[in-house]
Backbone as JSON, one array per atom type, in Angstrom:
{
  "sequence": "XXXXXXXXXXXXXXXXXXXXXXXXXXXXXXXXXXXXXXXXXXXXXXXXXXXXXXXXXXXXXXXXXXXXXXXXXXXXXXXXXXXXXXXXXXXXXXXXXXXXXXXXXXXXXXXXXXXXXXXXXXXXXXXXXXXXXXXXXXXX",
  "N": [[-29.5, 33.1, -42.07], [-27.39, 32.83, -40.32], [-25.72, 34.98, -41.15], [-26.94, 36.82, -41.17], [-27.81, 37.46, -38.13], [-24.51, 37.82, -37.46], [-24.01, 40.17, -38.82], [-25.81, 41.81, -37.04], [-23.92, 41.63, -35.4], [-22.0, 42.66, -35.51], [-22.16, 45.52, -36.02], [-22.84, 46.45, -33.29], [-21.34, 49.0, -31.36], [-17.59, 49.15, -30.3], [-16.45, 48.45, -27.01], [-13.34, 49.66, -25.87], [-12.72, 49.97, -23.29], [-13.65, 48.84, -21.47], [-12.89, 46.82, -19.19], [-12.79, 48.95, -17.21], [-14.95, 49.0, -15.96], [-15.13, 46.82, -14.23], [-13.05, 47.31, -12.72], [-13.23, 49.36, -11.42], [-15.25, 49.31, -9.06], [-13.87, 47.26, -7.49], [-11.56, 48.66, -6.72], [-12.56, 50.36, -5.44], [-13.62, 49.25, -3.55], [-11.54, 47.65, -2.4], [-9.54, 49.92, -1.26], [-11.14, 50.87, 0.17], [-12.08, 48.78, 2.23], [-9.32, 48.81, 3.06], [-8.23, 50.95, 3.82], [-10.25, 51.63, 5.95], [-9.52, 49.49, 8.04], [-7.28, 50.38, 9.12], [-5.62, 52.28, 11.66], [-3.06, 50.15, 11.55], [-3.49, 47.91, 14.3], [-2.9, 46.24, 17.46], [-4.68, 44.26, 18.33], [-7.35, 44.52, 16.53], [-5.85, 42.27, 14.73], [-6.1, 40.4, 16.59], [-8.92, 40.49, 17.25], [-9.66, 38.92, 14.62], [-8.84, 36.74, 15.02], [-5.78, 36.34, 14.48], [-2.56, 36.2, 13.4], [-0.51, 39.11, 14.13], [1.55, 40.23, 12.01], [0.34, 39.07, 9.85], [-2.29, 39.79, 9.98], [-1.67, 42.21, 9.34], [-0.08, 42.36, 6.57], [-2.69, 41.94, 5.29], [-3.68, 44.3, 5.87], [-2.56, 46.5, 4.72], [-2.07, 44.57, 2.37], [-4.76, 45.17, 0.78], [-4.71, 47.61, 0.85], [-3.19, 48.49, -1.18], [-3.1, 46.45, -3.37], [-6.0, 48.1, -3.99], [-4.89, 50.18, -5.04], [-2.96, 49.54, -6.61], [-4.06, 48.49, -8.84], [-5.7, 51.08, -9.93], [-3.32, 52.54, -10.19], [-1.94, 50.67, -12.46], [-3.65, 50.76, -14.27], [-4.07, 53.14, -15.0], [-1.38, 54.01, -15.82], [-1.54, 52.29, -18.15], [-3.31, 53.75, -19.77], [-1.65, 56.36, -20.15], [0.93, 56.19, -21.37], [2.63, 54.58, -23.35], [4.81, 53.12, -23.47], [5.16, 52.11, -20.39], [3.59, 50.05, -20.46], [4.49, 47.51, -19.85], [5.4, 47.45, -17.34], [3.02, 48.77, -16.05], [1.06, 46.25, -16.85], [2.07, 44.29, -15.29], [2.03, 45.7, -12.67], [-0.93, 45.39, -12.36], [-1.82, 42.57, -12.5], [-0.3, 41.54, -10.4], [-1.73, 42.6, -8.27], [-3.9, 41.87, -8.8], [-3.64, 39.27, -8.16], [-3.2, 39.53, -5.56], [-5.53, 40.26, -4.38], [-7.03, 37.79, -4.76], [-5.76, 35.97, -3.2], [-5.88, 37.59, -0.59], [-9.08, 37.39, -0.56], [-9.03, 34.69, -0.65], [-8.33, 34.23, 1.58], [-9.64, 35.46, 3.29], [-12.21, 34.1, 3.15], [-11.5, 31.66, 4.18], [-10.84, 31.98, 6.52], [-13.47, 32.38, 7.66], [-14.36, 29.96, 8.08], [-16.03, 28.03, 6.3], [-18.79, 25.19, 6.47], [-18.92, 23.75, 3.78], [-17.84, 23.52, 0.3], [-20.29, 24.12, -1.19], [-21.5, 25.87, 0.82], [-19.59, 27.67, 0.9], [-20.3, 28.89, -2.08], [-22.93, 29.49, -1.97], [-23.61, 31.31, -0.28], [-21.69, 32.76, 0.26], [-21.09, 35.41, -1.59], [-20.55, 37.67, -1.95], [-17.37, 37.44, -1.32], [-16.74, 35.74, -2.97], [-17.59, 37.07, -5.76], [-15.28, 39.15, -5.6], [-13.16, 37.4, -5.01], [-13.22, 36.72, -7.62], [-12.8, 38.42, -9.06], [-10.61, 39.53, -8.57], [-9.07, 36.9, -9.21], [-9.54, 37.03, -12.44], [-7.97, 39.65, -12.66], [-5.19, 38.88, -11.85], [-4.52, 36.63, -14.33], [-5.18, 37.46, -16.88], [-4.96, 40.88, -16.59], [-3.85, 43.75, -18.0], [-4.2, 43.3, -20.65], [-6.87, 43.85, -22.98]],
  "CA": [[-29.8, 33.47, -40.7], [-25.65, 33.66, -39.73], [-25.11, 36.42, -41.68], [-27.97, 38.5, -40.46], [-27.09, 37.51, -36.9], [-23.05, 38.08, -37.69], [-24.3, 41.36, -39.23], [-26.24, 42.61, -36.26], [-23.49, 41.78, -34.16], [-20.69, 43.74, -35.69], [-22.81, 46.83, -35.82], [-22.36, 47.12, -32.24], [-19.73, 49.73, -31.0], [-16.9, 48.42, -29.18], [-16.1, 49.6, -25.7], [-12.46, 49.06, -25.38], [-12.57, 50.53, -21.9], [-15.15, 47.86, -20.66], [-12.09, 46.72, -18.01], [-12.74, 49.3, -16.37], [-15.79, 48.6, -15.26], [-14.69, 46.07, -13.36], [-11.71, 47.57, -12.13], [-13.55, 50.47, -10.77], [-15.88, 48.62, -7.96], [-12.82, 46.68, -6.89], [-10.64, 49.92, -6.43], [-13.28, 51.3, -4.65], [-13.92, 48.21, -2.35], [-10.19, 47.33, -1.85], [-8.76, 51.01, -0.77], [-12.16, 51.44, 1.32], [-11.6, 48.39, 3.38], [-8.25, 48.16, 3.75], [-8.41, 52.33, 4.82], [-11.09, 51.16, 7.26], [-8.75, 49.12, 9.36], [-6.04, 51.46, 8.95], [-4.12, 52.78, 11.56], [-3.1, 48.72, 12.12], [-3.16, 47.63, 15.74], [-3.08, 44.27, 17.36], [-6.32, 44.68, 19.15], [-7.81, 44.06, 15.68], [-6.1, 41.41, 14.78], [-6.37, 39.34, 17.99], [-10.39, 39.99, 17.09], [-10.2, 38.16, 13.94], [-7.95, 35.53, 15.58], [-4.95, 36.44, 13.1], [-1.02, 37.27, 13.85], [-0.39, 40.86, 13.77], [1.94, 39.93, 10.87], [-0.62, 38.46, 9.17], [-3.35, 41.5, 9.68], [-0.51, 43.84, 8.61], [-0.34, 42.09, 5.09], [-3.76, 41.97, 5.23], [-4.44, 45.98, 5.83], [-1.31, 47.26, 3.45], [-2.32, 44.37, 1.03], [-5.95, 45.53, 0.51], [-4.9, 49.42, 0.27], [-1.9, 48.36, -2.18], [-3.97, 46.05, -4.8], [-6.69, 48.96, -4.31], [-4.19, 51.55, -5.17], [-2.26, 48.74, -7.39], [-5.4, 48.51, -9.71], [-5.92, 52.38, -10.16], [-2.29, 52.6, -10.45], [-1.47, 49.77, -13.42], [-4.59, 50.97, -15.11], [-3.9, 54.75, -15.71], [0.08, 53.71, -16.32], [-1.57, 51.79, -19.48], [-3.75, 54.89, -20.5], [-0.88, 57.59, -20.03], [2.18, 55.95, -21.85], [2.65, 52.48, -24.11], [6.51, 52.73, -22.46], [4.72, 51.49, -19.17], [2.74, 49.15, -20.69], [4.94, 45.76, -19.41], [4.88, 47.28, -15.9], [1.21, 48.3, -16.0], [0.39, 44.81, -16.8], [2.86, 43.57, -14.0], [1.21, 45.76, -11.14], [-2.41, 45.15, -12.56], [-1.49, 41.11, -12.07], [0.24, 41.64, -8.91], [-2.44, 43.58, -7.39], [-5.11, 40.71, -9.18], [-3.37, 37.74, -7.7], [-3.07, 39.67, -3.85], [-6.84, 40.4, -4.18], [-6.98, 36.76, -4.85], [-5.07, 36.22, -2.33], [-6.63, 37.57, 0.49], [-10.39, 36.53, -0.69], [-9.25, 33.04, -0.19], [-7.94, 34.1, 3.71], [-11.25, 35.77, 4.04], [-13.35, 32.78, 3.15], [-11.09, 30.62, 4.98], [-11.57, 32.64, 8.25], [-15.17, 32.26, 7.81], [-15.08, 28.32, 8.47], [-17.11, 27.46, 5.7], [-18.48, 23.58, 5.94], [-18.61, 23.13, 2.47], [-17.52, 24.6, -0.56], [-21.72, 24.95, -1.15], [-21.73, 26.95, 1.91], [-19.09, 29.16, 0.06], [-20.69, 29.53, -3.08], [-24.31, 29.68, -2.22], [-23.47, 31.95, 0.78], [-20.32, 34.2, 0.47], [-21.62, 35.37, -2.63], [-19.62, 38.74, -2.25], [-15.87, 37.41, -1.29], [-16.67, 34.84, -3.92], [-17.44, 38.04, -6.63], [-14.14, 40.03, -5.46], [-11.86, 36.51, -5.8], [-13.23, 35.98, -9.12], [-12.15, 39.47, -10.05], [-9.29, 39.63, -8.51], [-8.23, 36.23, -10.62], [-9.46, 37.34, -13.67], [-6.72, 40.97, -13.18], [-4.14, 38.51, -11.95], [-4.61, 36.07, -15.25], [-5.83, 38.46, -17.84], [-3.52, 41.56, -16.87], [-4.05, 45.35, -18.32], [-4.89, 42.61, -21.99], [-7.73, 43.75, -23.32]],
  "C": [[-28.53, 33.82, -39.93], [-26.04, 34.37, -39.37], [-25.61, 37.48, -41.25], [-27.52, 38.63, -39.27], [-25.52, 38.27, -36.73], [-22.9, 40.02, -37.84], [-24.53, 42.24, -38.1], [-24.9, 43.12, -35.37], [-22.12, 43.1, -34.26], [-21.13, 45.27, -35.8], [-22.61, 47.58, -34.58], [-21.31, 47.86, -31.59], [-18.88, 48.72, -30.33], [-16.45, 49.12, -28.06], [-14.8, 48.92, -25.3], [-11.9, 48.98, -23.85], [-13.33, 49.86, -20.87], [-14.13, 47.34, -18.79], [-12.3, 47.59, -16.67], [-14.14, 49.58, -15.3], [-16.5, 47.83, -14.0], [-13.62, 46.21, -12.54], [-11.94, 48.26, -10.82], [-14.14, 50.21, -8.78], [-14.7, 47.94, -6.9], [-11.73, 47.44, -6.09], [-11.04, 50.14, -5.18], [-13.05, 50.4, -2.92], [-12.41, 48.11, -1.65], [-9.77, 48.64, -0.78], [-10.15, 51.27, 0.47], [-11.92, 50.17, 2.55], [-10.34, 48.2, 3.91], [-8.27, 50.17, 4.61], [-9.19, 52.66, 6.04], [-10.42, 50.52, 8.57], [-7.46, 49.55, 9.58], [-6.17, 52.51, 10.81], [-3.93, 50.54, 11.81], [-2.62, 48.69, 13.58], [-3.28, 46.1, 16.11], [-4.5, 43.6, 18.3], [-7.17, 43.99, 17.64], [-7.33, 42.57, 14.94], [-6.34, 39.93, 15.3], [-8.43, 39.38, 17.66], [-10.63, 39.03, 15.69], [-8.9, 36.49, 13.98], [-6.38, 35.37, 14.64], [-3.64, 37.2, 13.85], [-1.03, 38.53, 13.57], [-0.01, 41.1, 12.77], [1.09, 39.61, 10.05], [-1.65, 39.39, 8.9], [-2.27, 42.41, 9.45], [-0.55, 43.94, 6.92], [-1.15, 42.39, 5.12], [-4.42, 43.46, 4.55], [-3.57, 46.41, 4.68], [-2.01, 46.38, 1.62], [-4.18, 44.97, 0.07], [-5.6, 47.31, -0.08], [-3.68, 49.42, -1.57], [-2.39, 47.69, -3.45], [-4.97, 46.93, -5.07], [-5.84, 49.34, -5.76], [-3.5, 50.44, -7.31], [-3.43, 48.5, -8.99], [-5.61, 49.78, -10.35], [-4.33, 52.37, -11.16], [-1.91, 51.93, -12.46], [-2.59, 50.06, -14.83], [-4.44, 52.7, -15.8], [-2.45, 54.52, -16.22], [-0.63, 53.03, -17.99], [-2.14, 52.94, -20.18], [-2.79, 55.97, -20.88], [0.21, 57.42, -20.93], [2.38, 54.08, -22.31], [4.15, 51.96, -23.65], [6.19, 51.82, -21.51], [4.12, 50.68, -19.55], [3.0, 47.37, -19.9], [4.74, 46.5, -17.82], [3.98, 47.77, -15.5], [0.97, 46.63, -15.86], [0.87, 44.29, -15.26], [2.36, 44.05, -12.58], [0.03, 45.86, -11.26], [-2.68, 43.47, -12.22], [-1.13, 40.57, -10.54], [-0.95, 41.61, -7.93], [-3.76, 42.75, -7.37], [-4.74, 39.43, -7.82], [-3.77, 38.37, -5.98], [-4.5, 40.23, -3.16], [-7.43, 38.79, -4.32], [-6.54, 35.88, -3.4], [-6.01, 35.84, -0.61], [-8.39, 37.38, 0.56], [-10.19, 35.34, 0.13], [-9.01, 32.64, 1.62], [-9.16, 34.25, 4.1], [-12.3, 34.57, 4.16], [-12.88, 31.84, 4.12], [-11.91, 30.78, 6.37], [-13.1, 32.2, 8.41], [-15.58, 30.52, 8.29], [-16.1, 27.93, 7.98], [-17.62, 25.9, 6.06], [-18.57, 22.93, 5.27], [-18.61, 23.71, 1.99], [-19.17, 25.01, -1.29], [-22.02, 25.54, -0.53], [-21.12, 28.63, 1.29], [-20.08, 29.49, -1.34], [-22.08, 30.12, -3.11], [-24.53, 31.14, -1.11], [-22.65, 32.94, 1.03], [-20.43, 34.58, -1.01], [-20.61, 36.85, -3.4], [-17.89, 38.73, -2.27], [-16.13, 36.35, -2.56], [-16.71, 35.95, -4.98], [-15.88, 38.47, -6.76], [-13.12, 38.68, -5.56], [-11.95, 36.22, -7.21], [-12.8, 37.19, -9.81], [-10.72, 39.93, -10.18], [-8.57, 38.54, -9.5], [-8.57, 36.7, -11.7], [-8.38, 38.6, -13.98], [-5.59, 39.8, -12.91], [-3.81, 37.73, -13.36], [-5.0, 37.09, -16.66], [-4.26, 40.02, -18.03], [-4.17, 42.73, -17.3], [-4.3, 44.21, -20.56], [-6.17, 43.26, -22.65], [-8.71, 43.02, -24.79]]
}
């Protein structure tokens, strides 16, 4: 019974490109909101109660792990030279999507971490992807 199982399974193609499946949505999401609160002013971040400094990272870091994602991911397709600093701004760009998830949830004043999980269902998705590029890496 394995073997048949074992059998079926190796039959299946492999999609070494599956990463980017996950890369793609994240790209999309990152560079769309951080280009959303783009030009930065302090008007915006006085509405989400946040130093200007603080919404500055915020807007740059969202368009920059976008971009940083696209970026670290075609550097691995184009050239195996780039390969160590692919990985390095595919990690970067993981951890600062990581990052700012965990500001976002904060902001939100959850009152328990079942509030976050059962309830922020989408910044909870986008931190778990962002750690998996910061930990993981351009690896496949």
């Amino acid at each position: 019974m394995n073997y048949k199982m074992l059998n079926i399974i190796n039959k299946i193609p492999e999609f070494c490109m599956s990463h980017w499946l996950l890369r793609i949505p994240l790209i999309i999401v990152f560079i769309q909101q951080g280009a959303s609160k783009y030009p930065v002013n302090i008007e915006d971040a006085q509405s989400f109660e946040l130093p200007f400094l603080v919404w500055w990272f915020v807007v740059y870091g969202e368009l920059g792990s976008g971009l940083g994602l696209l970026v670290g991911g075609l550097f691995q397709l184009l050239d195996e030279k780039l390969a160590v600093i692919s990985d390095m701004i595919t990690r970067f760009s993981g951890f600062t999507i990581g990052s700012i998830m965990t500001g976002v949830i904060w902001i939100g004043k959850p009152e328990s971490f079942l509030d976050v999980i059962l309830y922020d269902n989408f910044h909870v998705i986008l931190w778990f992807g962002g750690l998996y590029f910061a930990l993981r890496g351009n690896r496949i």
